[in-house]
N, C-alpha and C positions, 0 to 999 in steps of 0.2 A: 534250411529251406523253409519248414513250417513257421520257423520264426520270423522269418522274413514275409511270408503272407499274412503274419498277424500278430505286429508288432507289440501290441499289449500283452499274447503269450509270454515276449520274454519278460515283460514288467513283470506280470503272477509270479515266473518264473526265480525270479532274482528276489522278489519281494520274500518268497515263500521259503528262499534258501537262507535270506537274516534271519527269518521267525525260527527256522530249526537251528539257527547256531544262537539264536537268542537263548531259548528252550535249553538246550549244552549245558550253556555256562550258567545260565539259571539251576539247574540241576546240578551242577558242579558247586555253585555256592553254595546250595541247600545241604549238600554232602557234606560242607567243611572242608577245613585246609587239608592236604595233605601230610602223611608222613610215611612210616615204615616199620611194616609187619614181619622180621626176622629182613631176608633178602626183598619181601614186595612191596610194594608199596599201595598205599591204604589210605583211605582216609582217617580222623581221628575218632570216628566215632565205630568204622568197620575197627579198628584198632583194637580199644577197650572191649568191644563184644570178645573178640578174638584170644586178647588172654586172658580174659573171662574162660574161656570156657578149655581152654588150654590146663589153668590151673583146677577148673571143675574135674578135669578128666584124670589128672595129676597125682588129687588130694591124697587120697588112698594109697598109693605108693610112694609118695614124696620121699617120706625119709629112708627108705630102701632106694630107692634111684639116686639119692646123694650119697649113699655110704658106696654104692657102686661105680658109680660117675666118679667119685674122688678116691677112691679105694679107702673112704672112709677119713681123709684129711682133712675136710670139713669142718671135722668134732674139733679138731687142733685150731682152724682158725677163729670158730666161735668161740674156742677159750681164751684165746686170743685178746680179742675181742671186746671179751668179761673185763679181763686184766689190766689190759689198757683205760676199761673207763673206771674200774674200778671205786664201787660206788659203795658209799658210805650209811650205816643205819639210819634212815630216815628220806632214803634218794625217793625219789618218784620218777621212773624211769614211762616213756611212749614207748613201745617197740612196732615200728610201722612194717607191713607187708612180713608178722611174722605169726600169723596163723596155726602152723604148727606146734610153737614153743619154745622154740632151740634156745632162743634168746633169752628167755621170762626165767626157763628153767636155773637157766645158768647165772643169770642174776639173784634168784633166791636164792640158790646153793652158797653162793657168793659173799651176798650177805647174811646169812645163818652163820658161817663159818668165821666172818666177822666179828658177828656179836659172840660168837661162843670164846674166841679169843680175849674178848674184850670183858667178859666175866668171869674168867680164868684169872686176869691180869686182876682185878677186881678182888676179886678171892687170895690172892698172893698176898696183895697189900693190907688185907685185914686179917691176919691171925689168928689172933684172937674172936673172931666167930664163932661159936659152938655150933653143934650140928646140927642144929635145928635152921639155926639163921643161913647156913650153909643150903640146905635143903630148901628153904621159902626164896633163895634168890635162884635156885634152878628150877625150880615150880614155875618162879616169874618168867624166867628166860625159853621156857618152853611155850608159855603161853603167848611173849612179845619175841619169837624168834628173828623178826626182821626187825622190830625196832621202829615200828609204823613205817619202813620203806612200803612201796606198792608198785607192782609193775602193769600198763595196761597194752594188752595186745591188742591193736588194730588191722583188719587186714581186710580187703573189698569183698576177702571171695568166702560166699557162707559155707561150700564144701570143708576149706582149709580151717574155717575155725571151730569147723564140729570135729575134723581128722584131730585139732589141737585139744580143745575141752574132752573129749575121749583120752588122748596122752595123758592131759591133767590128772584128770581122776582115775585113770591106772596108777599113772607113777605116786599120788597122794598129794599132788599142791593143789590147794585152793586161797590159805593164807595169801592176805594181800596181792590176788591176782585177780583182773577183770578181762573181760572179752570185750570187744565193741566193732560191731560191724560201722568201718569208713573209708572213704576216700584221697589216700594219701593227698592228691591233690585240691581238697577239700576237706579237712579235718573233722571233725563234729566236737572242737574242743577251745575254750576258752584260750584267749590270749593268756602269754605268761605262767602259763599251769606247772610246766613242767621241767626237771633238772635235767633232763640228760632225753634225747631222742634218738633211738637205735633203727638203721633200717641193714638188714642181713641177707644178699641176695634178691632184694627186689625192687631197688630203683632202677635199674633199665627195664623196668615192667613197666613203668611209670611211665603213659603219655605225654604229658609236659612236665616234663623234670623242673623246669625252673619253676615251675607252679608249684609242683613239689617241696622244693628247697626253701619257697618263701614259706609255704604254711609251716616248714621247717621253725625255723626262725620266729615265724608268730606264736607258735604254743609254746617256747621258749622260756624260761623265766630271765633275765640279764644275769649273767653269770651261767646258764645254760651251756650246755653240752652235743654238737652235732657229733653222732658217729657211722658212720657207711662201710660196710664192708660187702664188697663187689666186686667181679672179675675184672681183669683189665686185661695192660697188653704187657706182653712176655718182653723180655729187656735180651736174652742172648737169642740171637737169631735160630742157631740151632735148635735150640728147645723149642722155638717159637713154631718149626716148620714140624715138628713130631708131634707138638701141641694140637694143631690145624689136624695133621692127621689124624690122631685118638678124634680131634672133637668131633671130625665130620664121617667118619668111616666108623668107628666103633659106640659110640656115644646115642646115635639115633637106633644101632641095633640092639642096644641093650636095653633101651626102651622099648622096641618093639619087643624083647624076651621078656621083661622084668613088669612090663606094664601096660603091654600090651597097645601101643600108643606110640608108633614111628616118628610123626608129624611134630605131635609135640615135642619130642626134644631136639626134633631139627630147628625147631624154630630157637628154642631155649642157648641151643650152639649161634644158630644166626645172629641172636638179639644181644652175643657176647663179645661177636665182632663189630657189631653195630655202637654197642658202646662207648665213649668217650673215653679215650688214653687220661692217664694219672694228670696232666700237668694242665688239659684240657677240662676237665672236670672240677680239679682245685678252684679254676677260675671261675666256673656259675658259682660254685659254693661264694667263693668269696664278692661275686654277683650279687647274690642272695641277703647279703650283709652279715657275714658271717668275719670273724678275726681272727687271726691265727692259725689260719688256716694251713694243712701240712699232710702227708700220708705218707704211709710202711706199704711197701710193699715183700708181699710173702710169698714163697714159693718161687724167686725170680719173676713176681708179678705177673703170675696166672690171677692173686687177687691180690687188692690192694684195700686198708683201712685209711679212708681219709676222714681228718677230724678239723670239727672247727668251733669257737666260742662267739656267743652274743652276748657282746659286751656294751 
């Protein structure tokens, strides 16, 4: 009835209801695209804050929450891992999203035990050394234990890589090891730098994974090495539905005991379903431009290592 006494109301009226859906989706652009925060969904940049600050709250108990979370079979597949890339005196390995160490550690040990074979074998073949020459090449070998290999950890979050440099220098490595605060989706590293790029548990942290995989690819050297080890999906159904259970029912309570911190590893369970299946993820890597690309699956694919070459 008022509109009808004064038909210019409903103009204002209609006029005034596109400017607030204008204003929306104006504000919806400004937000960015969307995606998804364990089960919510988010924009990309509430995203990044989010496990930001998830692995902020995390840092300090990480490696207690994975020895618990896996009853400590973890450590089996990082070695894994090692084995598989198996890296030779002189590698230059990226280890992305690995702040703590797990990975750096296990490549120096790796190759130390390498080179110590390898001037064993050394020593075999020359006999005739006296004990002195015997002595001046493990003097050497002490000093070049890697063999100019270097390993550099990368990780966005500056909590996890002080929880890491703390490990470091407890456990005694510093030889050929660097910290670098970056962006997996962003690197801060030179094309072609490097042999071999390890990411361990943190590309489903990863907002645009293909973004990911391509900076992959670019710090690369040809002849380069991709390797990923990340949960995936359980292949026997039964296991699969016990699996569900431990992750959702005991998993966020052991965090609330161990770490004080429920949230976070609901979401860390969320964002493991949320993940891409083995034969679905093959495909960006090999998106990415990557060759040869293949993966193991371990534990009836609670995680799966996929790998692939730039060639």
């Amino acid at each position: 009835a008022a509109a009808g006494l004064c038909p210019c109301r409903a103009v204002f009226a209609g006029r005034a209801g596109a400017l607030r859906a204008l204003r929306g989706s104006v504000r919806g652009f400004a937000a960015g695209p969307q995606t998804h925060f364990g089960f919510q969904t988010v924009t990309e940049a509430e995203r990044r804050e989010k496990i930001y600050q998830v692995f902020e709250s995390v840092a300090e108990k990480y490696d207690v929450m994975n020895d618990s979370m896996t009853l400590g079979i973890h450590r089996v597949w990082k070695d894994i891992l090692v084995h598989k890339m198996n890296p030779s005196p002189g590698t230059l390995l990226l280890d992305v999203a690995g702040g703590t160490g797990d990975i750096a550690f296990r490549f120096i040990n790796y190759v130390r035990s390498v080179r110590e074979r390898q001037l064993q074998r050394k020593l075999k073949h020359h006999q005739n050394l006296s004990w002195q020459e015997i002595a001046e090449s493990y003097q050497e070998d002490k000093y070049k234990s890697l063999g100019d290999s270097q390993v550099v950890v990368c990780d966005i979050n500056k909590e996890m890589l002080r929880v890491g440099k703390q490990k470091a220098e407890h456990l005694g490595y510093s030889e050929g090891l660097s910290w670098v605060l970056g962006n997996a989706e962003e690197l801060p590293f030179d094309d072609d730098k490097f042999d071999v790029y390890t990411i361990a548990f943190g590309i489903r942290n990863v907002t645009r994974i293909d973004l990911a995989l391509q900076e992959a690819y670019r710090v690369l050297k040809p002849g380069g090495r991709f390797l990923c080890l990340e949960f995936s999906r359980v292949s026997n159904p039964l296991l699969s539905r016990l699996y569900d259970l431990y992750s959702f029912q005991v998993i966020p309570v052991l965090g609330e005991v161990i770490a004080g911190d429920w949230k976070s590893y609901r979401y860390l369970v969320e964002s493991i379903r949320r993940f891409p299946p083995q034969e679905e993820f093959k495909a960006m890597i090999e998106d990415a431009g990557f060759f040869k690309v293949d993966y193991q699956n371990l534990s009836s694919g609670i995680v799966a290592i996929h790998s692939g070459f730039k060639l």
